[in-house]
C-alpha positions, -999 to +999 in steps of 0.1 A: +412+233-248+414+199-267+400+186-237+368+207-238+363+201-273+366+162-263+335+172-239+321+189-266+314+162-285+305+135-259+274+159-254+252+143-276+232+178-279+262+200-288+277+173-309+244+174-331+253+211-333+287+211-343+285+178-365+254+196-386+275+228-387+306+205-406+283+190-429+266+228-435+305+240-448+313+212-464+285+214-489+293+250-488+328+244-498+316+216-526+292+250-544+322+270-545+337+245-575+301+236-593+308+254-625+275+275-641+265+274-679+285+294-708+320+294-695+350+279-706+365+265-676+397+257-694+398+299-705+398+307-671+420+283-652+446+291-678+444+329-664+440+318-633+475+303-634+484+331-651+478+360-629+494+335-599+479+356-575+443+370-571+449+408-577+432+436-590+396+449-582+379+415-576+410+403-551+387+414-518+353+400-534+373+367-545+383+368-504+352+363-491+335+340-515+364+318-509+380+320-544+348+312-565+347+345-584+371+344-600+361+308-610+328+319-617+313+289-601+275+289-584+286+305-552+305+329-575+290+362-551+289+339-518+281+359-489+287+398-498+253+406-515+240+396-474+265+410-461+256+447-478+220+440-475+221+436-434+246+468-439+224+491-456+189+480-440+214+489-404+222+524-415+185+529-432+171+519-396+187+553-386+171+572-412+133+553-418+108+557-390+095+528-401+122+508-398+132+525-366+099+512-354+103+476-365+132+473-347+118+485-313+085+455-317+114+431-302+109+397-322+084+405-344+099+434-356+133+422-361+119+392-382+103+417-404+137+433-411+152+398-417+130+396-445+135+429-460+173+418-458+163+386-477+146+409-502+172+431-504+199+402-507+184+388-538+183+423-556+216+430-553+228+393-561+208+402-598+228+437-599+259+419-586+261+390-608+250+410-642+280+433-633+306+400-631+293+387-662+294+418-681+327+420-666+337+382-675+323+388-710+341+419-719+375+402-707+383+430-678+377+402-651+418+393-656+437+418-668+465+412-693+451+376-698+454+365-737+424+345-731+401+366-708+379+370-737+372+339-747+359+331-708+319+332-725+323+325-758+284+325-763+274+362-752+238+362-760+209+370-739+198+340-730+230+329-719+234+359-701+205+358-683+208+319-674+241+330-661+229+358-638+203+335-628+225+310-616+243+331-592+215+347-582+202+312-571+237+305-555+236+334-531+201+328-521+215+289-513+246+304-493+221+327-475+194+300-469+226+276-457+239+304-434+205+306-415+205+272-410+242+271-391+224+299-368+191+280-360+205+245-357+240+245-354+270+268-336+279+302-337+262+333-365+257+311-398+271+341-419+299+346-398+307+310-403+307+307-440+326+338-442+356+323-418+353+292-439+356+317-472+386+332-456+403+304-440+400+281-479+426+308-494+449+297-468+471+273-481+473+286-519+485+319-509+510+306-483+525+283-506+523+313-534+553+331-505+569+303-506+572+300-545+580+334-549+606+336-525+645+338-526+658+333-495+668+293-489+641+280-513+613+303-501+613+286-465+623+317-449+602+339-461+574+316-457+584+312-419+583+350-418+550+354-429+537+323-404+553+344-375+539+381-384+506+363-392+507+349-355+519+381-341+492+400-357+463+376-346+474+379-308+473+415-313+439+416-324+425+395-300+439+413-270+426+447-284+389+433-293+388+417-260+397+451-244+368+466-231+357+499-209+335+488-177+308+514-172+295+507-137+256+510-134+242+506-098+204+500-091+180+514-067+161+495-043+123+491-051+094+480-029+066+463-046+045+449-024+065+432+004+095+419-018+122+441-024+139+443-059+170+461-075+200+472-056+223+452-079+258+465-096+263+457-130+283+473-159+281+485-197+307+468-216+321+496-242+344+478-261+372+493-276+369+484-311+331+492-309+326+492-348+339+460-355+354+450-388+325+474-408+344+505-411+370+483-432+346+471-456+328+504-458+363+522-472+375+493-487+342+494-509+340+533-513+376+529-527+370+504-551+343+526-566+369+550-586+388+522-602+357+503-616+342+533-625+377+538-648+377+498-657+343+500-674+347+537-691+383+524-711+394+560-705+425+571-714+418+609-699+442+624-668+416+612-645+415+578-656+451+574-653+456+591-620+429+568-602+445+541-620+479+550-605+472+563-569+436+547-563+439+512-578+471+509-568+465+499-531+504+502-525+505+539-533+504+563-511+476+584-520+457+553-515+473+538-484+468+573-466+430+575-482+424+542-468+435+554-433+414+581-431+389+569-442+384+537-417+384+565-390+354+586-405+335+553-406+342+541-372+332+572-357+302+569-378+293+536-374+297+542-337+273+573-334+244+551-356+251+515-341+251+533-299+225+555-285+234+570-256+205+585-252+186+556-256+204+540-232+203+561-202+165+565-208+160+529-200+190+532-168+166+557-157+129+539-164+145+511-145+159+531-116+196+527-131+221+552-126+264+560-133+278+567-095+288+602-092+263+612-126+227+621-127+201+606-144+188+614-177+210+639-198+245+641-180+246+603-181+237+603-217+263+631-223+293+612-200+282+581-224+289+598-253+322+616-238+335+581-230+325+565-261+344+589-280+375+587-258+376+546-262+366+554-303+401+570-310+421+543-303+400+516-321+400+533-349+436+541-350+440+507-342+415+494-374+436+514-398+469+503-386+456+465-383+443+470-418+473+487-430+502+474-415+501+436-425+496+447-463+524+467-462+546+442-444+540+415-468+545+434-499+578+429-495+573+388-497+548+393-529+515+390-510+486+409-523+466+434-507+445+408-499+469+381-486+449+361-460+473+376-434+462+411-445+440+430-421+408+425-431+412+388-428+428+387-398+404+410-382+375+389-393+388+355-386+393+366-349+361+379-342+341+350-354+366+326-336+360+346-306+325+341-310+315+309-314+342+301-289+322+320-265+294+306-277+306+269-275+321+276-238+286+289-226+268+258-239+294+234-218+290+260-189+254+250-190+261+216-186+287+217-158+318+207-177+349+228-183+351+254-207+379+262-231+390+296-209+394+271-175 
């Protein structure tokens, strides 16, 4: 493997690629400490240190912009206002002829949609980032913090609205940054920045284990948590390279004097279909209860039971919630992300067919039979992958979102696994060895 990535770099080409890529995260990295105007950095460092650990509502968000929320820098949102954008214009494709329509006009069409997502990204950056100062001002951004209040001392309008536009500015920067990885660099620009996000919380939250811990100094558990977080990642990337081989066999045709088709091929189903979007979908819809409770300041029944079996992502309500719910959305995301009718209308416009099924409906119904047989077990496997680590680690002092955790590990994977791929098919194209040779 250090071999092909030798290669890698001696292809003047590639090396352009992964060289502008680099330069792409580090200024990506250097936005998530610019401070923005009307914060007292020295307000929220101190709670910062404080709290120790990045808990609470924000702990997930703070994730993926790679700790700048909660230091309320430029890249404060990073890439979640995108990432929901290109989430909700996917589901709305379902729903909107329109947009149904766009997406069948090939390039065109899909460039259309990229903009609309653009659109949409900016919108929700304004909602997002009115929400985190409103939540900054009023001091609810770190609990139990003496000095959460004074984090904006000037709470005017102007300030407010300097401070919203800030952000607002940083996400479209991360997003504009992210399309630039994808056109000239390696791998899915968003993907990247998002790994990058992940992977930065790394080393402050294993030494965190290590300063918590009891056992010889903290080493142990600290060599604990290395070894489960190794475990977990070969787990994950033997399950999402699992796959289900549909084989598809083509009929001969005769146009003219040359004779085309008659070729075997297959339709990947793999087994984790969904991805890592049924996590973020029930993570989100969980979250929505406790902030709902965090702005109101109830003291009601309600309030307090969602603040002790909802918020609480250690208690059991919540843990068996969370389950459930990553199965509904898998299933979900499944039936709106696969066609299977779709797909054996075009087997059978190009002469396509399943051995031992006819064309047209039964092949569309056997699709859908085996999509749901493969869509148990990846989601079963999604909630215990999302699950299991959290519940693990609690014991060591990690956080529901502990890089380890689920989520993390999940995503880490399957953008490593991409741009692997992605590397390994550009050195393929060039004769050299790969990194799976």
């Amino acid at each position: 493997m250090l071999t092909a990535f030798a290669r890698a770099f001696k292809t003047p080409d590639l090396r352009k690629k992964l060289l502008f890529t680099l330069g792409i995260i580090v200024i990506y990295r250097v936005g998530t400490h610019v401070p923005i105007p009307g914060v007292d950095y020295t307000a929220v460092q101190f709670c910062i240190d404080q709290a120790q650990t990045n808990t609470g509502l924000f702990g997930l968000v703070n994730m993926f912009s790679g700790g700048a929320l909660l230091q309320i820098t430029i890249f404060a949102l990073g890439i979640m206002p995108y990432i929901t954008a290109s989430i909700i214009l996917q589901l709305l494709t379902v729903v909107i002829p329109r947009l149904e329509a766009l997406k069948k006009e090939g390039q065109a069409g899909t460039a259309k949609i990229t903009q609309y997502t653009r659109y949409l990204t900016v919108a929700l950056a304004i909602l997002q980032g009115t929400g985190l100062v409103a939540t900054a001002r009023s001091g609810s951004l770190f609990s139990g913090c003496a000095q959460a209040g004074l984090i904006v001392p000037d709470q005017s309008i102007y300030t407010t609205v300097v401070m919203v536009i800030t952000m607002t500015a940083g996400t479209a920067l991360v997003m504009w940054l992210g399309e630039l990885i994808t056109d000239r660099g390696i791998g899915n620009g968003m993907s990247i920045l998002m790994f990058i996000s992940i992977a930065a919380t790394f080393p402050s939250a294993l030494w965190a284990i290590k300063e918590q811990g009891d056992l010889a100094g903290g080493w142990i558990e600290f060599g604990t948590v290395i070894a489960v977080g190794l475990v977990m990642v070969a787990l994950v990337v033997f399950v999402e390279q699992a796959q289900r081989r549909i084989p598809v066999q083509y009929a001969k045709r005769m146009i003219g004097r040359r004779s085309y088709g008659g070729t075997s091929t297959y339709i990947p189903l793999k087994v984790n279909q969904a991805g890592i979007i049924p996590v973020i979908f029930a993570s989100s819809l969980l979250y929505i209860p406790a902030l709902i409770v965090q702005f109101s300041n109830s003291t009601a029944g309600w309030a307090s039971w969602i603040t002790a079996n909802l918020a609480d992502t250690a208690a059991p309500a919540h843990v068996t919630i969370y389950f459930f719910l990553i199965i509904f959305f898998a299933f979900f995301y499944v039936a709106i992300s696969f066609n299977p009718e779709e797909v054996a209308d075009n087997m059978k416009k190009y002469g396509g067919f399943i051995p031992g099924i006819r064309a047209g409906r039964p092949t569309a119904e056997y699709l859908s039979y085996v999509l749901n047989r493969i869509t148990w077990p990846g989601s079963l496997y999604l909630g215990l992958i999302a699950l299991v680590p959290t519940m693990a680690l609690a014991g060591f002092g990690a956080n529901a979102n502990f890089p380890f955790g689920g989520t993390s590990i999940l995503i880490i994977v399957g953008v490593g696994l991409e741009t692997v791929k992605q590397i390994e098919s550009q050195l393929q194209q060039r004769n050299y060895e790969g990194f799976l040779r």
